[in-house]
N, C-alpha and C positions, 0 to 999 in steps of 0.2 A: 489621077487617071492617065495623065499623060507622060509622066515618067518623067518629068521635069525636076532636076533639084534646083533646090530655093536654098538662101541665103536667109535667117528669122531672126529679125533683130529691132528694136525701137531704137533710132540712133538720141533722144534726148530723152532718158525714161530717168522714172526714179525709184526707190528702189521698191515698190509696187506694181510698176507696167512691168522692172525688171523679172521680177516672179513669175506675173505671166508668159515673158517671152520665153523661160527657163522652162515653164510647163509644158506649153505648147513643141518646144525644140525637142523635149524628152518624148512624149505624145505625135512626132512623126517620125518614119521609119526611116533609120539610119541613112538609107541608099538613098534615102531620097531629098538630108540635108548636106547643104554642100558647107553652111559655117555658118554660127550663131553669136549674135555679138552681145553684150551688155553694157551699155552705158551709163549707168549707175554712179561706176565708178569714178567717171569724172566729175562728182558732184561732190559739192563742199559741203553737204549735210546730210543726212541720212532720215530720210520718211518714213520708212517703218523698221522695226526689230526683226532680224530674221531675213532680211533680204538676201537673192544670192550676191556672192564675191565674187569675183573670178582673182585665183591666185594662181601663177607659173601658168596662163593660158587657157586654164580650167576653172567651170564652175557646175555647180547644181542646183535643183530646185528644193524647195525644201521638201520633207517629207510632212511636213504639219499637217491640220487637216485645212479646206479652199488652197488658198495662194501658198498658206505656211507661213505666213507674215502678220503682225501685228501693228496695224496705222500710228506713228506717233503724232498723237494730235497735239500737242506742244508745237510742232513743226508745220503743219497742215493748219492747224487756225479752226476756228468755227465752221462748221459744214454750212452751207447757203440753205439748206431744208433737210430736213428727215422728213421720212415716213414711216404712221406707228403701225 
């Protein structure tokens, strides 16, 4: 509302928050991002399938259906609780 751009980024994500940050970045309007960052990349492992890259400065969200991502739970471990 205020015309303000913003910077949308999670500076220690993985490659899960990276999705959302990629969604969210695509989901506000141009004028109004001033630069989106993903830090995914600096991580030695990779949490889910499908995360964005960012290659040559550029990246995308996926087009899957939610995030576009698939959790690797190999990686992530036992979840603390489900609910059925």
């Amino acid at each position: 509302a205020s015309s303000i751009r913003m910077t949308i980024e999670d500076t220690a994500c993985t490659g899960i928050t990276a999705a959302a940050v990629a969604h969210l970045s695509h989901s506000t309007p141009e004028v109004l991002r001033f630069a989106t960052s993903l830090a995914n990349v600096k991580n030695a492992f990779s949490t889910a399938d499908g995360e964005p890259l960012t290659e040559n400065g550029h990246s995308a969200a996926s087009t899957g259906p939610g995030l576009g991502v698939t959790p690797r739970m190999e990686v992530l471990g036992e979840p603390l609780f489900s609910i059925a």
